[in-house]
C-alpha positions in Angstrom: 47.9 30.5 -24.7 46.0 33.5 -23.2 43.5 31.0 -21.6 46.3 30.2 -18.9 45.6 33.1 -17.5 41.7 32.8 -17.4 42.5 29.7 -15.1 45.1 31.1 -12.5 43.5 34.4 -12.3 40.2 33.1 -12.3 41.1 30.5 -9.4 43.1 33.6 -7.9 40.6 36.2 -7.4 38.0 33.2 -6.3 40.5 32.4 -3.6 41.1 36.1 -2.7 45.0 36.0 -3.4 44.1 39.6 -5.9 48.1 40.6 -5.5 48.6 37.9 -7.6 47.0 38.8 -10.7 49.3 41.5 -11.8 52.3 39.4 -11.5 50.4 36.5 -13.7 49.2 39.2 -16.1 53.1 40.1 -16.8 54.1 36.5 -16.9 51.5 35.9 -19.6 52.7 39.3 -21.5 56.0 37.8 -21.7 55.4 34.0 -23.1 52.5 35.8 -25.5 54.7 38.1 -27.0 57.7 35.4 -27.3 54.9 33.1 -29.0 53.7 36.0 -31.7 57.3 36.6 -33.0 57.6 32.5 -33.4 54.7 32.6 -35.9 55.9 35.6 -37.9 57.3 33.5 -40.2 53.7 31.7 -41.0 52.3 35.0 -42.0 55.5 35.8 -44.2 55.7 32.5 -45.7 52.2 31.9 -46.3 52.0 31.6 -49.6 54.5 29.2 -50.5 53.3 26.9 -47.0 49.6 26.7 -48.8 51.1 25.9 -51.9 52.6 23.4 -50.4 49.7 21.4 -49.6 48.3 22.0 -52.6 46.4 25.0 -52.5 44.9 26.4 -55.3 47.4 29.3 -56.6 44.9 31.8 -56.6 43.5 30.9 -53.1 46.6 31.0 -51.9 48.1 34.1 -53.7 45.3 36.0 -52.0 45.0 34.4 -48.8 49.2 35.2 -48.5 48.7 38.6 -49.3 46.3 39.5 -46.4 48.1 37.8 -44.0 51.2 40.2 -44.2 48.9 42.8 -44.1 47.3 41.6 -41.2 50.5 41.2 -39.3 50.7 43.8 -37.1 47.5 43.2 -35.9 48.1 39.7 -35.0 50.8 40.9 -32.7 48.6 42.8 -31.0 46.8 39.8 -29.4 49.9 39.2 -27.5 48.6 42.0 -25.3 45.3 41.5 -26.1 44.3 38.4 -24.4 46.1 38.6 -21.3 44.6 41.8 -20.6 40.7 40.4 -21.2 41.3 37.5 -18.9 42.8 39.7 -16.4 39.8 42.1 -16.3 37.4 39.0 -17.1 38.3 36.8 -13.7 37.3 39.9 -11.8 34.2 40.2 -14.0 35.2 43.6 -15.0 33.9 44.1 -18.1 31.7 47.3 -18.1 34.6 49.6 -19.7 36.4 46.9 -21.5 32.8 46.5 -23.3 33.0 50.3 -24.2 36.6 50.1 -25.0 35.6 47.7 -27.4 32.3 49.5 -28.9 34.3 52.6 -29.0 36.9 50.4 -31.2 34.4 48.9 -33.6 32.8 52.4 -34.1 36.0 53.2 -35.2 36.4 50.0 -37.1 33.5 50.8 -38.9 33.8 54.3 -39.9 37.5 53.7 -40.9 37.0 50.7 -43.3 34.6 52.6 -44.9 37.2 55.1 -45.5 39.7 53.5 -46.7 38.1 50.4 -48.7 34.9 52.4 -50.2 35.8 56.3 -50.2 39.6 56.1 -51.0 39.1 52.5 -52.9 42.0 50.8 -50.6 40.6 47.5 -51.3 42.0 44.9 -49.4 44.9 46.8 -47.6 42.4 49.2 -46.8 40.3 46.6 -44.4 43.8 45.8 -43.0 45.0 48.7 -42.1 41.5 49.4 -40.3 41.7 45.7 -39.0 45.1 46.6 -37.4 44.4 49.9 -35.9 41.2 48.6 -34.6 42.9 46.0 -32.6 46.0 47.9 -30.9 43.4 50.3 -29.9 41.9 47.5 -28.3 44.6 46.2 -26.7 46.6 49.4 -25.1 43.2 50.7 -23.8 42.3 47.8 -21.6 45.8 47.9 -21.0 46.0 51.7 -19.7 42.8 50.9 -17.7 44.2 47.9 -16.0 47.5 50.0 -14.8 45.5 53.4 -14.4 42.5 52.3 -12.7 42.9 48.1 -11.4 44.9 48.9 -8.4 43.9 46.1 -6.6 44.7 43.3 -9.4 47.8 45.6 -10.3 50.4 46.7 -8.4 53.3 47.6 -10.5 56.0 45.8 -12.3 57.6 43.2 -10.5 60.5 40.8 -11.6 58.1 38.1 -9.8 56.6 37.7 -13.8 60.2 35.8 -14.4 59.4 33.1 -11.4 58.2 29.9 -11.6 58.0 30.2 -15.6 58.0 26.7 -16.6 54.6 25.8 -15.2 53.1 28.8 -16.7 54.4 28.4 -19.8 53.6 24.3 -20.2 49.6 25.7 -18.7 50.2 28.1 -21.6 51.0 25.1 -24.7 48.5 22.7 -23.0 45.7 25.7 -23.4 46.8 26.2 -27.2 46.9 22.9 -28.3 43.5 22.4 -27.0 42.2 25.6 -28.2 44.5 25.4 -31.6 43.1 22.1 -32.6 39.8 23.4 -32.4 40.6 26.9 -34.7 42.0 24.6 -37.3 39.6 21.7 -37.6 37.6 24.2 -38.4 39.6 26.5 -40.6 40.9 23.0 -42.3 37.2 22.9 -43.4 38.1 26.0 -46.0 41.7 24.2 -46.9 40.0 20.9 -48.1 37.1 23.0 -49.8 40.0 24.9 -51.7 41.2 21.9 -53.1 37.7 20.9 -54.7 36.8 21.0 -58.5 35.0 24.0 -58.4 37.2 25.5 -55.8 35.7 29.3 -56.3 32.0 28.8 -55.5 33.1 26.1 -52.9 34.6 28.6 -50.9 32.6 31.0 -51.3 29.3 29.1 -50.5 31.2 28.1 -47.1 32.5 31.8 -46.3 29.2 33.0 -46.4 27.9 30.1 -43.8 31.1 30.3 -41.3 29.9 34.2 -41.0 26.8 33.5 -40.4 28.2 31.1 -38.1 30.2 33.6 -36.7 27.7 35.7 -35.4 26.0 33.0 -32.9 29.7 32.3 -32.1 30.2 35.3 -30.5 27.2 35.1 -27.9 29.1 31.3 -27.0 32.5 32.6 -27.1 31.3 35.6 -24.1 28.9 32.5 -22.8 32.7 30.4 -22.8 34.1 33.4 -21.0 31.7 33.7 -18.6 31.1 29.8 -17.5 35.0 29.9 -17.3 35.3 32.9 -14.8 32.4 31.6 -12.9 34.4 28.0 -12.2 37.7 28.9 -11.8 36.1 31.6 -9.3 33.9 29.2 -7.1 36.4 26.8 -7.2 39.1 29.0 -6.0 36.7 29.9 -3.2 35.8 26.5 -2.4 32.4 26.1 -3.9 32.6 23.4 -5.9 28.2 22.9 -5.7 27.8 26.3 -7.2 30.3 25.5 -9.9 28.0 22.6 -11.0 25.2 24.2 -10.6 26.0 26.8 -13.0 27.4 24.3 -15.6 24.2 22.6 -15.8 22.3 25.7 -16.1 24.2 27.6 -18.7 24.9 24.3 -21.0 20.6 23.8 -20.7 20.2 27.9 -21.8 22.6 27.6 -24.4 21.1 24.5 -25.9 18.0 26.7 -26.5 19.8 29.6 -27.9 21.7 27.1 -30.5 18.1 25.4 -31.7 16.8 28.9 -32.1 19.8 29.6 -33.9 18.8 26.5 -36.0 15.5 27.0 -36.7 15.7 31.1 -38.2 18.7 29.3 -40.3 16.3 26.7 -41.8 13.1 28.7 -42.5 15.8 31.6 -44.3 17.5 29.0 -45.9 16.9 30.6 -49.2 17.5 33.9 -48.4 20.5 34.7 -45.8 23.3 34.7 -48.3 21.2 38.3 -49.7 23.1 40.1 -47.1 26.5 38.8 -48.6 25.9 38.3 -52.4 23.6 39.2 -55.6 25.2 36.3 -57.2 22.2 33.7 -57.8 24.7 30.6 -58.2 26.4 31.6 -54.9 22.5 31.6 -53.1 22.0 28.4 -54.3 25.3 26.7 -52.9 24.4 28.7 -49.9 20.6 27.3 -49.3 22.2 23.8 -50.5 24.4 23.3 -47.1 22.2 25.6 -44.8 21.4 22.3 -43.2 24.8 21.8 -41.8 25.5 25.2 -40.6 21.9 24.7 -38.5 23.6 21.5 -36.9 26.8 23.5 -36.7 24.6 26.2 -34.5 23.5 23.6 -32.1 26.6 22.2 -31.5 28.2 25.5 -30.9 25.9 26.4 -28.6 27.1 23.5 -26.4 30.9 22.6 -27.3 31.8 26.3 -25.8 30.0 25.9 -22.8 32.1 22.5 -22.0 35.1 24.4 -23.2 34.8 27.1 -21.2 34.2 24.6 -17.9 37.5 22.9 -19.1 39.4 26.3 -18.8 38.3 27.0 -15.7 39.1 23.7 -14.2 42.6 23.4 -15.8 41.9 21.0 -17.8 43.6 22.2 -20.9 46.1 18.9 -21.0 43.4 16.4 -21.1 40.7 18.5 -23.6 43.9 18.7 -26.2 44.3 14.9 -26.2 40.2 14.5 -26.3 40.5 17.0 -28.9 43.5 15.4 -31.3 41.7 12.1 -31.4 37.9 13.2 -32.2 39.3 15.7 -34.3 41.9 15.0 -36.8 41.6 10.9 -36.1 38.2 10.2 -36.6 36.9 13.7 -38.1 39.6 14.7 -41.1 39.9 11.2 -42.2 35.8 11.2 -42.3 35.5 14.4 -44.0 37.7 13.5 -46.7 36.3 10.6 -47.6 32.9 11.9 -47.7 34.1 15.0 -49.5 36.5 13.4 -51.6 36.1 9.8 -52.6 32.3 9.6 -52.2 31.9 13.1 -54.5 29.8 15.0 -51.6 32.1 18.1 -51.8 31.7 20.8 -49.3 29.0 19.2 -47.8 30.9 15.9 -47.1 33.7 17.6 -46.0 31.6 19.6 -43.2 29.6 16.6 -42.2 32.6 14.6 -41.6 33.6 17.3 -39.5 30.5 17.7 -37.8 30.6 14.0 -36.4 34.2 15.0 -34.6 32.8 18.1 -33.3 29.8 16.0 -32.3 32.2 13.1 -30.8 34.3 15.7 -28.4 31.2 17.6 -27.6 29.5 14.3 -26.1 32.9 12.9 -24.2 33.3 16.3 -22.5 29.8 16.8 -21.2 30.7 13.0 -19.7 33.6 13.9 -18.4 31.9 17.1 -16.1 29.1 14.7 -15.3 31.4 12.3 -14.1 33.8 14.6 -12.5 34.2 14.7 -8.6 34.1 18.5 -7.7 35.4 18.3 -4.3 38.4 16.4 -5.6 38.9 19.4 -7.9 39.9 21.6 -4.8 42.5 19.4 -3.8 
């Protein structure tokens, strides 16, 4: 919901209307923080929702019991987004980047703390996990109202007006975005449900963290290429908006084969940094193929996102995204996982074709797309 704001500030600032950014930042404070206490109940009911659908008890037992812990940090993204894309449309990011190495220092040094030193375990990471956040969150947000005067100019009961568009900009940007984050959590539900559910899981944890790490060069790349649109087209640039689409998609394309080729040639080796356990290496090395052609299209799928955001898109990439998804990627992934016995492996390479699917109709759609009509 948070990307809402990366569109109207973005287009904002482009267009020089700056006084406006405070009042959306307030707006978006308000339907954030209304959305976190909605899902409360998903993180106190967990257990019993993933039993449901047939999660193994274990899994699920586990999986139920971190979530409560990691409660309070959840709620901190309610302030924590709408603060990033505030300072991010004005590409002020020098002390948000320190605010957020400071807070991983501390991260660090606290987990260690509490899950090695005191033996915490699993609450221990939590509790780390939610400090780390809030930090997060009320320093960029004591920066904004300390130090942004130009963006912010107070509190002003112009956050309550016109809240109905904001708030449908808000749903359209988290069905698109929330399709995305669980096609690709559903991945780990389906593997839970396989025969040998334990080293299933476990094989695919490591990869998604490996994944992880490329994903968060895209996901500051998505950022960026989102700022960068919404900011020429809010100044009327529309040429330099395509211009920098076409360059960032060809520079991330290269960073995702790279990303592809050190995964292939340490195949056999990656899953050191996460496990001794020979068996878990070998289901590791086994589906290292897939997280390379997971790498490439990552490198891309965020760039298109990111243009998407920018533009307002969010309506039309949610639809895109339902159909390649969860029509023709799911079903695909289950079959192959399922009823032709490829397990994890089929499961992911079903999902991989959807992934593939939306990736290919969205770069398309900003070929085809008419950027002068987009200032109108």
């Amino acid at each position: 919901m948070g990307s809402a704001l990366e569109t109207l500030c973005g287009q904002a600032f482009g267009a020089g209307q700056v006084s406006m950014l405070g009042v959306y930042l307030q707006r978006s404070w308000i339907i954030l923080a209304v959305a976190a206490l909605l899902m409360v109940p998903f993180y106190v009911f967990a257990e019993p929702l993933l039993l449901a659908i047939g999660q193994d008890p274990a899994v699920a037992r586990e999986a139920a019991r971190f979530a409560l812990y990691i409660l309070p940090g959840a709620l901190s993204f309610a302030v924590n987004f709408p603060t990033a894309k505030f300072l991010q449309s004005q590409s002020k990011v020098i002390v948000p980047v320190w605010i957020c190495v400071g807070s991983l220092c501390f991260h660090v040094a606290l987990s260690y703390l509490l899950v090695t030193v005191l033996g915490w375990g699993s609450p221990g990471a939590a509790v780390a996990y939610n400090l780390s956040l809030w930090a997060i969150a009320l320093g960029q947000s004591a920066y904004i109202i300390g130090w942004c005067k130009d963006g912010w100019r107070g509190w002003s009961m112009a956050a309550f007006n016109d809240m109905w568009a904001f708030v449908r900009l808000s749903l359209e940007s988290a069905v698109m975005i929330c399709l995305e984050i669980w096609y690709l959590s559903t991945i780990t539900v389906l593997t839970g449900n396989l025969q040998d559910a334990q080293i299933a899981v476990d094989s695919l944890g490591v990869c998604m963290n490996i994944n992880g790490w490329e994903n968060m060069i895209f996901i500051g790349i998505n950022a960026a290429i989102s700022v960068r649109v919404s900011n020429e087209l809010g100044a009327g640039r529309p040429r330099a908006a395509m211009h920098a689409v076409i360059v960032i998609i060809a520079e991330s394309l290269l960073i995702g084969l790279l990303c592809m080729a050190l995964v292939l040639i340490f195949r056999d080796n990656f899953a050191i940094i996460y496990t001794t356990d020979l068996e878990l290496q070998h289901a590791v090395s086994k589906i290292a193929g897939l997280l390379g052609l997971t790498m490439v299209l990552n490198s891309v799928q965020p760039v298109v996102s990111g243009v998407a955001v920018g533009g307002g898109w969010q309506g039309l990439v949610a639809y895109i995204n339902l159909g390649c998804y969860y029509v023709l990627g799911l079903p695909l992934g289950y079959l192959l996982g399922y009823k032709f016995n490829y397990g994890v492996g089929g499961i992911w390479a079903g999902m991989l074709c959807g992934i593939a699917l939306q990736t290919l109709i969205l770069l398309f759609i900003v070929w085809r797309t008419d950027w002068n009509a987009e200032l109108r």
